[in-house]
N, C-alpha and C positions, 0 to 999 in steps of 0.2 A: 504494500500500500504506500502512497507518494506522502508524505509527511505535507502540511500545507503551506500555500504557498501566499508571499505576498509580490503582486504587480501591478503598478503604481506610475505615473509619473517620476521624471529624476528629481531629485533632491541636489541642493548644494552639499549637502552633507556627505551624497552618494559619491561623489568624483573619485574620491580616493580607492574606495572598494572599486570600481570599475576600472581603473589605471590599473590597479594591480591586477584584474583580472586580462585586462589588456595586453601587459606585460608577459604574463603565464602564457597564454593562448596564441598571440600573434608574434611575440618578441618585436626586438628595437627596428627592426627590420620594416614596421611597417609606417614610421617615421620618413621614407624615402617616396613615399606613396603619392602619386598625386589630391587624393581627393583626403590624406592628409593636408595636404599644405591647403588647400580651400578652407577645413576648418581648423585651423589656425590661425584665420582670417575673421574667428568669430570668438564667442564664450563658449564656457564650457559642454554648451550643448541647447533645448530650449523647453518650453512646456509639452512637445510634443515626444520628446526624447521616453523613453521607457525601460524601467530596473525591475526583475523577478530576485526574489531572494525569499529562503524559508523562515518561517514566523518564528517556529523555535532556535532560529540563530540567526538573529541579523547582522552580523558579519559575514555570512557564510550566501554570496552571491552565486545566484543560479546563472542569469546571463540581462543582459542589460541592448540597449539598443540608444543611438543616436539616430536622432531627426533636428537637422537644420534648417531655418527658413531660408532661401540662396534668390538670387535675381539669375534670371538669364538673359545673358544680353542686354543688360539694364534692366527687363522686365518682371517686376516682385509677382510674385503666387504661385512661386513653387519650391520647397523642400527637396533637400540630400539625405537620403537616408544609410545610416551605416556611419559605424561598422557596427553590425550585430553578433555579440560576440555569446560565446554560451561554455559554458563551464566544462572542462571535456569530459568530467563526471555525470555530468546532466544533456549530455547529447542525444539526439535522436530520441524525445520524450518527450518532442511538440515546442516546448517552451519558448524557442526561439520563434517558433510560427505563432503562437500565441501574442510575442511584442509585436511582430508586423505586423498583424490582424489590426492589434488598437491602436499602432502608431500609426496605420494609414487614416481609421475611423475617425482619434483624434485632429489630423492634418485636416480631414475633409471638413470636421466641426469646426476647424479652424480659421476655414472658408482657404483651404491651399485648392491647387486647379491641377498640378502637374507635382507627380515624386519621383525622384532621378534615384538611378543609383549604378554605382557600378558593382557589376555580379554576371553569376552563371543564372542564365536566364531558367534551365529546367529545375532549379530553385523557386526563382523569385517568380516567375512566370504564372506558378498556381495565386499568386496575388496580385493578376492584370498587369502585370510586368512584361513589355514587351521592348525589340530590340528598337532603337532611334533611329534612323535612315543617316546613313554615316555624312557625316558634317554637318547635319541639322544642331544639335546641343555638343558644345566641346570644352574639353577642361583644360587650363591654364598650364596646361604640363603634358605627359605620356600618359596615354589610358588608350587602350587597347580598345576599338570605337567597336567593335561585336560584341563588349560589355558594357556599353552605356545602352541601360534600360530605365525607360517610362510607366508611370502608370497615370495615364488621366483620370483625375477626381471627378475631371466637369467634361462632361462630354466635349469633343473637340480643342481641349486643352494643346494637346502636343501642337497643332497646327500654329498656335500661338508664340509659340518659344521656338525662335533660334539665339545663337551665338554661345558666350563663353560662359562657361557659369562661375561665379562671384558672390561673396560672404553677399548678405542682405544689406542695403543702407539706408538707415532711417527707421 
């Protein structure tokens, strides 16, 4: 039986338990990353961002997920999602599909139109994840353009967004 769980919005409080699981999971390695250096362009993450971790040990993080609000091309109303990262203990147990469920649900209450992300699309794909028509959306750096995936919130969102995408301003 799965002990219970709590999945919540991030916390300020939360940064540190997620860097470290960050660290565990991906190592320094993913500091070189393009769509690191996009959010490094911002804070620690935003109200859409989402932490699982179990009730009888809140230290003890199951897996966590960033969502950024980003412009593309100048144009604000659309979200980066990622990195979603999940405990290697707790893998393959939903959890991680669980944050993207309500991080997209939140984005969408949020009134976002467009959520980007770079990924393996037979992933992300069971969550209207689909691939971007290459040089439609492009990031500031090396990203491998058959893994820049979309999902439209608002019907015909994608048509709306070209160029580079950029921390949010304002």
């Amino acid at each position: 039986m799965l002990s219970p769980i709590v999945n919540r919005p991030v916390a300020p409080d939360d940064v540190p338990l997620i860097s470290a699981l960050h660290d565990r999971v991906f190592g320094p390695g993913r500091f070189a990353r393009t769509a690191y250096r996009v959010r490094e362009q911002m804070g620690p993450g935003s109200e859409l961002s989402r932490f699982c971790r179990l009730v009888a040990a809140p230290d003890h993080l199951i897996a966590a997920l960033r969502m950024s609000e980003i412009a593309i091309g100048g144009e604000a109303g659309a979200a980066l999602l990622g990195p979603l990262v999940v405990a290697p203990e707790h893998a393959d147990q939903g959890y991680g599909r669980a944050l993207v469920k309500d991080a997209i649900e939140a984005a969408r209450a949020a009134g976002v139109r467009l959520v980007v992300l770079v990924g393996d699309e037979p992933y992300y794909g069971r969550f209207g994840f689909k691939p971007v028509p290459p040089g439609t959306i492009t990031f500031p750096g090396p990203v491998n353009p058959a893994r820049i995936l979309a999902a439209e919130l608002a019907p015909g969102a994608l048509a709306e967004y070209a160029g580079v995408i950029s921390a949010k301003r304002g």
